[in-house]
C-alpha positions in Angstrom: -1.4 5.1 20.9 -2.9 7.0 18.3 -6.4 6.6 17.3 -6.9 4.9 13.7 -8.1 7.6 11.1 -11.7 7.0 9.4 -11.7 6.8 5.6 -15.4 5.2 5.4 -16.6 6.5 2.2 -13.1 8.3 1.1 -12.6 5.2 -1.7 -10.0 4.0 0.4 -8.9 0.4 1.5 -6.9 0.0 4.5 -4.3 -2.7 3.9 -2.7 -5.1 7.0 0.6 -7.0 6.4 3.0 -8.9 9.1 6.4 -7.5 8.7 9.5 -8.6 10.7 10.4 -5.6 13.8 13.6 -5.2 12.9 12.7 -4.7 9.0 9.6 -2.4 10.3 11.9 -0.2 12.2 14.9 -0.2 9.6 11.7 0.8 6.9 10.8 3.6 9.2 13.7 5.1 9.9 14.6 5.0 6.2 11.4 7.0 5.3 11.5 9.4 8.2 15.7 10.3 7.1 13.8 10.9 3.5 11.2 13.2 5.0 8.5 10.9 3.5 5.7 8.8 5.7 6.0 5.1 5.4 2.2 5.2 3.4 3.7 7.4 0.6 6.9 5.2 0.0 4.7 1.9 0.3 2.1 3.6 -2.4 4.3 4.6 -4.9 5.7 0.9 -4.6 2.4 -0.8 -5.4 1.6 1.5 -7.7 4.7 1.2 -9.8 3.9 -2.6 -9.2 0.9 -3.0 -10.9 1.9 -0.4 -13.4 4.4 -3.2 -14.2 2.4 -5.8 -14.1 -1.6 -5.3 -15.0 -1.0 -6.5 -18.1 -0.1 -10.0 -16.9 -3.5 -10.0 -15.5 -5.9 -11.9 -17.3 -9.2 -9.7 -18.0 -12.5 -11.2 -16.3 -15.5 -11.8 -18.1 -19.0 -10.1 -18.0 -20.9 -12.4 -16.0 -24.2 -11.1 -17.3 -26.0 -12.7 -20.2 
């Protein structure tokens, strides 16, 4: 096993999800015949994502006085 990489203080938030083996493995071996890490693909997903759809998002309000 690897040891996890640190990114206290980088601005960065590590993200968990449960995915199926089969689909893991299939996603991995997709990225790795494009040359690109499973992070990059997955990034470049969410961001196009919310790119999409921030402006569905209803803005918060202040909550000072």
């Amino acid at each position: 096993m690897r040891p996890i990489k640190k990114t206290e203080g980088t601005g960065i938030k590590r993200v968990n999800i449960n995915v199926e083996v089969d689909l893991h493995n299939a996603f991995k071996a997709a990225t790795a015949a494009q040359g690109v890490d499973m992070t990059t693909v997955l990034m470049e997903f969410i961001q196009k994502y919310v790119d999409k759809y921030e402006s569905a998002i209803p803005k918060q309000k202040s909550r000072r006085a």
